[in-house]
C-alpha positions as CSV (number, residue, x, y, z in Angstrom):
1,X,89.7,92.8,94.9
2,X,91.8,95.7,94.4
3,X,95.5,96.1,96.2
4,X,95.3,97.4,99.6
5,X,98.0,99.9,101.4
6,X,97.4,99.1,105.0
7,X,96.1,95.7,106.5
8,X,93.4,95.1,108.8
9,X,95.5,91.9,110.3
10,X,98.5,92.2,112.2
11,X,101.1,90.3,113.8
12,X,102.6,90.9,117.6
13,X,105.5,89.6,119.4
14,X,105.1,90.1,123.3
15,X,108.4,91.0,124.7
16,X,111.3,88.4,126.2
17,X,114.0,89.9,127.9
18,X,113.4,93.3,127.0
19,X,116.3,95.5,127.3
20,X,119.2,97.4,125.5
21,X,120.8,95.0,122.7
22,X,124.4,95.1,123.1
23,X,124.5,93.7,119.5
24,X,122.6,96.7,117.5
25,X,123.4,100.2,119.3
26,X,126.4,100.6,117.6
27,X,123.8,101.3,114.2
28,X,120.8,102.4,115.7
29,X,121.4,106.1,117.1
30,X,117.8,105.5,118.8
31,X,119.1,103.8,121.5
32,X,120.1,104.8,125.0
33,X,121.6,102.7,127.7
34,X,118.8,102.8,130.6
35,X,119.5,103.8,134.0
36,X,120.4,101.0,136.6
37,X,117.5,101.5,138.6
38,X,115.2,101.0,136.0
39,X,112.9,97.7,135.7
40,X,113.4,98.0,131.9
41,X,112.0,94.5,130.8
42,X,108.5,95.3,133.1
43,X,108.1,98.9,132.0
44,X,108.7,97.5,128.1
45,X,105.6,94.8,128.9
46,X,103.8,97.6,130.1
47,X,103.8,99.6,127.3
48,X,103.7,97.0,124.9
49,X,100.1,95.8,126.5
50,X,98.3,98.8,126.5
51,X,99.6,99.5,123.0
52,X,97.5,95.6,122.3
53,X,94.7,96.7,124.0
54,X,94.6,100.2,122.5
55,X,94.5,98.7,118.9
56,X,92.2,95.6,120.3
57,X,89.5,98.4,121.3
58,X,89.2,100.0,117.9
59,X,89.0,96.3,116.4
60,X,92.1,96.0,114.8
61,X,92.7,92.1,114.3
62,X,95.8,91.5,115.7
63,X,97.4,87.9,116.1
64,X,99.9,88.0,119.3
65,X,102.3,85.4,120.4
66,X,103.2,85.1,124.0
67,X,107.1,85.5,124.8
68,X,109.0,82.5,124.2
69,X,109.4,79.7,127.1
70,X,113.0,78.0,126.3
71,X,115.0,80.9,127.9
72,X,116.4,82.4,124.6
73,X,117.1,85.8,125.1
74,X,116.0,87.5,121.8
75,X,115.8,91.5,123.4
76,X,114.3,92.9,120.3
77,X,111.6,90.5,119.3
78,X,108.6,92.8,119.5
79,X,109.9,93.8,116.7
80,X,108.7,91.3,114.0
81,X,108.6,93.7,111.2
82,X,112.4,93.1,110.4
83,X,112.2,89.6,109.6
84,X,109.3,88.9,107.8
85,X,106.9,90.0,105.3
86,X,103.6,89.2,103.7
87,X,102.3,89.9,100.3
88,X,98.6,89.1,99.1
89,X,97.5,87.9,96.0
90,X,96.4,91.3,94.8
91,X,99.8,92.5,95.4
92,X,101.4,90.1,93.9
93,X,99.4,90.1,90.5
94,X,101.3,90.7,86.9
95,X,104.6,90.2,88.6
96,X,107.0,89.2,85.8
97,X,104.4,88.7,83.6
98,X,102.2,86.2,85.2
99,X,98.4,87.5,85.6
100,X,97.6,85.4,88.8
101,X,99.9,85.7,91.8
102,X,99.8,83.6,94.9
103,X,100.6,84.7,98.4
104,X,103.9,85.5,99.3
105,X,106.0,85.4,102.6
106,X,109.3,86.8,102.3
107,X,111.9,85.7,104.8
108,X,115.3,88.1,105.7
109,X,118.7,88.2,106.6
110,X,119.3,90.2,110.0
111,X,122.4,92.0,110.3
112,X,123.2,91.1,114.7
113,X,123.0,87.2,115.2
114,X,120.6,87.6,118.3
115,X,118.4,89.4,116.0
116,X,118.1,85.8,113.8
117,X,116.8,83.7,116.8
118,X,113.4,86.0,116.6
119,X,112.6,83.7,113.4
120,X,111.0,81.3,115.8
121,X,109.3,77.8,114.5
122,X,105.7,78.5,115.6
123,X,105.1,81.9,114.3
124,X,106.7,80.7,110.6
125,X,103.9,77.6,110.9
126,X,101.5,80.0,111.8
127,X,102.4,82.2,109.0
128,X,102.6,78.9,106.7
129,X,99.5,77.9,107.6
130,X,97.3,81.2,106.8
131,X,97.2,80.2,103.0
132,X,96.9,76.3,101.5
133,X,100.5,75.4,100.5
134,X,99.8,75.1,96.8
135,X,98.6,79.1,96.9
136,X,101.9,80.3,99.1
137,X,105.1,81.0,97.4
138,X,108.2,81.1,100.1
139,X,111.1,83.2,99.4
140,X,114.4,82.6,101.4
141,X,116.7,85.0,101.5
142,X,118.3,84.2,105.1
143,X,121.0,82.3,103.3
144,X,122.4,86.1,102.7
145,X,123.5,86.3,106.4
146,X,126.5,84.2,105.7
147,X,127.6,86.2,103.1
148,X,127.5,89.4,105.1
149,X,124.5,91.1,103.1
150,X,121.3,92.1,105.3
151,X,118.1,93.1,104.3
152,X,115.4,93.7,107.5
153,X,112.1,93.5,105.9
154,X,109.7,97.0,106.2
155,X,112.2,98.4,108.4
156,X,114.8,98.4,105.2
157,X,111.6,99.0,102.8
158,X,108.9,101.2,103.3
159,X,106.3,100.0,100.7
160,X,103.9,101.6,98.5
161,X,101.9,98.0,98.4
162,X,99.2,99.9,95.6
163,X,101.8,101.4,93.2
164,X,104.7,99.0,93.7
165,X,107.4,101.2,94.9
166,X,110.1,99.8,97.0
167,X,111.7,102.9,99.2
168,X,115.0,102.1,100.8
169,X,118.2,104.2,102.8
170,X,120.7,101.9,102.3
171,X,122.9,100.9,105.2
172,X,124.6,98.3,106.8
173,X,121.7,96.6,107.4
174,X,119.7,97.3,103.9
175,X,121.9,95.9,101.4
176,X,121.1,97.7,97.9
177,X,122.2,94.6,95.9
178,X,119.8,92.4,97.6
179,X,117.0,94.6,97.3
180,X,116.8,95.6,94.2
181,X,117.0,91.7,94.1
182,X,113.7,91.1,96.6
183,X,112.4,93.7,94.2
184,X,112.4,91.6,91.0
185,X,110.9,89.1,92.6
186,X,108.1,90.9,94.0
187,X,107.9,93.2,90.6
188,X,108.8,95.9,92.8
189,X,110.3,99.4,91.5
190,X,113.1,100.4,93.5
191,X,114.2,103.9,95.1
192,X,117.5,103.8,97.3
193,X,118.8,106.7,98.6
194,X,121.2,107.8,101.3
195,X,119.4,109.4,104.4
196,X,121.0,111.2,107.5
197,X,120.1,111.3,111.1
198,X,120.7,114.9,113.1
199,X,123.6,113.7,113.8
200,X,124.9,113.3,110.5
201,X,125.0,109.3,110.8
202,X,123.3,107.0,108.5
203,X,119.9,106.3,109.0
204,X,120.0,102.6,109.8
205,X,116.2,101.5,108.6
206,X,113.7,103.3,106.3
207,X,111.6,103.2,108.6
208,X,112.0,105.9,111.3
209,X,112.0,108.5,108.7
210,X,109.5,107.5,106.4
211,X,105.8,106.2,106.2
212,X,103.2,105.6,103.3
213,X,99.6,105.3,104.1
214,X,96.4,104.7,101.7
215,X,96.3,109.0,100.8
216,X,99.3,110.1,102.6
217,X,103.2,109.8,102.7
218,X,105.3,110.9,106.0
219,X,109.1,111.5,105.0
220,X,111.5,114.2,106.5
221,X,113.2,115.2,103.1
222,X,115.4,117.1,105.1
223,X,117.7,113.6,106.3
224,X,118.5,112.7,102.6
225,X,121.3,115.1,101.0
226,X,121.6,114.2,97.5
227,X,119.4,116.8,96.0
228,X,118.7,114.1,92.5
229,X,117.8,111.3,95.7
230,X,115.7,113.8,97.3
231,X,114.1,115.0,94.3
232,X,113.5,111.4,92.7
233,X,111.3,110.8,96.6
234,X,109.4,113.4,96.2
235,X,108.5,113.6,92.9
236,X,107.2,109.7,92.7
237,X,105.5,110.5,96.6
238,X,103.6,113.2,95.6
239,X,102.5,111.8,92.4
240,X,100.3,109.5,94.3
241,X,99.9,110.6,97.9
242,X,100.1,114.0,100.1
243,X,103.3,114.3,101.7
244,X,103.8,115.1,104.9
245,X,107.7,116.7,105.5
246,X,108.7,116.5,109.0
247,X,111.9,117.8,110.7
248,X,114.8,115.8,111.7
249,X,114.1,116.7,115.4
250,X,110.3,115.2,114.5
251,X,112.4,112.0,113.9
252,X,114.1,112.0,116.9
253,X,109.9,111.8,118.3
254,X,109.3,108.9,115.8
255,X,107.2,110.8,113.9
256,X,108.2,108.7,110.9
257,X,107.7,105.5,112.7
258,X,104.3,105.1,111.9
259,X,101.7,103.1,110.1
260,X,98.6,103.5,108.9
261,X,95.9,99.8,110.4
262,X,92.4,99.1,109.4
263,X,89.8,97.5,111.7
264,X,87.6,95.2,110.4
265,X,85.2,97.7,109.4
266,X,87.4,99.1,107.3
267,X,88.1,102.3,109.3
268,X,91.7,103.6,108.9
269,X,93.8,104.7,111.7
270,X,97.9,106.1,111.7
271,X,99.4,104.4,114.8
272,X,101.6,106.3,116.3
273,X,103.4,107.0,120.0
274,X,102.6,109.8,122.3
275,X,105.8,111.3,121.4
276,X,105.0,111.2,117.8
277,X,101.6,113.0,118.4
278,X,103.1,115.8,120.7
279,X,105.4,116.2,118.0
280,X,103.7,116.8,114.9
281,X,102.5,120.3,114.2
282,X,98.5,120.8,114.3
283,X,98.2,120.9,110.6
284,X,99.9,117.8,110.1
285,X,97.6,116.3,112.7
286,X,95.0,118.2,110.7
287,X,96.0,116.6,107.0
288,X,96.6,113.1,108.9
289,X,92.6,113.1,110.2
290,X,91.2,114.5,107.1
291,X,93.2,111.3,105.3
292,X,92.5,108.5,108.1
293,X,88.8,108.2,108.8
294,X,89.7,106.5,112.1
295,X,91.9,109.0,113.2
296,X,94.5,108.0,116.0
297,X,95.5,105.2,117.7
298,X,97.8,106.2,120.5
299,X,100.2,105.3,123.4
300,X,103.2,106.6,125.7
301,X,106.0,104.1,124.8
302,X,109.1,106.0,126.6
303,X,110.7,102.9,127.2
304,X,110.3,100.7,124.2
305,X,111.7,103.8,121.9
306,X,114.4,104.7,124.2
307,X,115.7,101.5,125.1
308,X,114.2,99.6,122.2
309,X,115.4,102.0,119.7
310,X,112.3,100.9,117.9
311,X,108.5,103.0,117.8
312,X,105.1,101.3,117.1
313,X,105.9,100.9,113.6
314,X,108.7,98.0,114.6
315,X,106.5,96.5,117.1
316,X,103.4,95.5,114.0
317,X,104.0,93.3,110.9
318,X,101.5,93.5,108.4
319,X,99.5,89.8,107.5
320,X,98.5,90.6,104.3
């Protein structure tokens, strides 16, 4: 079996204690304090559900664990994305030389200590348990957070899983040492780069301004301002997939927080918010149809973007 781009499993956290996380708006110029009168932690269930049942009805496997019951408040754990990663077997072929890879889950170091208590016991043992424990490798990298160095899984990286190319913005929470690290073990090829939000801040995760699907690749060129570092993107993007260049006010609508599901069937959809549909132009909507079979999976998430910070993107991890 050849390597796949997108995965027709994924993981989802339901939400505890949803609301602004004093911890991470400081980095993460997403967020916005919510008015007082707002039921924040009810209207972010809300959303969240119909987002479940939205990618349920087009038969999207998805595995979801229920909110945690011991009354630790983990604000942003329906976004799972940031501290764990899966890697097949076909992915992880001819890495450093060795024909026959095994299964890989990569573990990371979160940059806001509330962030850390969303590694929870029972979804690692789940994730453990997909794949016999002499065909799963384990890497670690958690130990990182006590030196200070943060790497937040595919919100750092957006991967190109079929070509091996590692695309990160570095940041205070995506360490450039420790990827290019992740990256030699994974026989990754890395591309770092500085990006820049419309506010001239840097961009905290990869994530919000980029996305690579099976055909195409969603980046707003426009946020990174070394011309060699925009040049070097491009060039390897477009070498394998048709780029779709959005605007830096598209990224304000999470139009690079987005990722491309498959159903069981095979059908390929791009998951994105309401916000991110209004916002993209009719012949990017155009390109993205002609590219995904499936066509469109979604949802009004106001509250989860605002508040959250985070898109739809955040709130799925691949199980690959």
């Amino acid at each position: 079996m050849s390597r796949q781009q997108s995965s027709k499993s994924i993981l989802m956290v339901e939400p505890t204690h949803f609301e602004s996380n004093a911890q991470a708006i400081n980095d993460n110029t997403f967020m916005n304090k919510p008015e007082e009168s707002i039921d924040v932690h009810k209207m972010g269930v809300q959303e969240f559900t119909r987002y479940y049942e939205a990618l349920i009805e087009k038969g999207v496997n998805v595995k979801l664990f229920q909110p945690r019951g011991d009354g630790i408040e983990t604000p942003d754990c329906l976004f799972p994305n940031n501290w764990f990663s899966t890697h097949s077997v076909e992915e992880m072929s001819n890495v450093n030389g060795c024909s026959g890879g095994k299964n890989t889950l990569v573990l990371y170091p979160m940059c806001h200590p509330n962030r850390r208590l969303e590694r929870r016991s029972n979804i690692i043992e789940y994730l453990k348990s997909r794949h016999s424990e002499d065909l799963l490798d384990i890497i670690d990298l958690t130990h990182y957070e006590n030196e200070n160095k943060f790497l937040e899984g595919t919100g750092s990286f957006v991967l190109d899983r079929v070509n091996k190319n590692a695309y990160i913005c570095i940041s205070q929470r995506s360490n450039k040492e420790l990827a290019q690290e992740w990256c030699d073990k994974l026989g990754y090829n890395l591309i770092s780069f500085q990006s820049l939000d419309s506010n001239d801040k840097i961009v905290y995760h990869t994530n919000v301004i980029m996305a690579i699907g099976t055909k195409i690749a969603v980046i707003c060129l426009d946020s990174i301002p070394n011309p060699q570092e925009r040049e070097l993107v491009q060039s390897t993007l477009s070498k394998t997939h048709t780029i779709i260049d959005i605007s830096k006010d598209q990224v304000n609508n999470f139009c690079g927080n987005v990722i491309e599901v498959q159903n069981e069937k095979g059908d390929q959809f791009l998951v994105c918010s309401k916000s991110s549909f209004d916002a993209f132009t009719d012949s990017q909507k155009d390109i993205i149809s002609k590219n995904c079979n499936g066509g469109f999976i979604t949802r009004e998430i106001p509250t989860i973007q605002s508040v959250g910070g985070g898109g739809i993107r955040c709130m799925i991890a691949e199980l690959n």
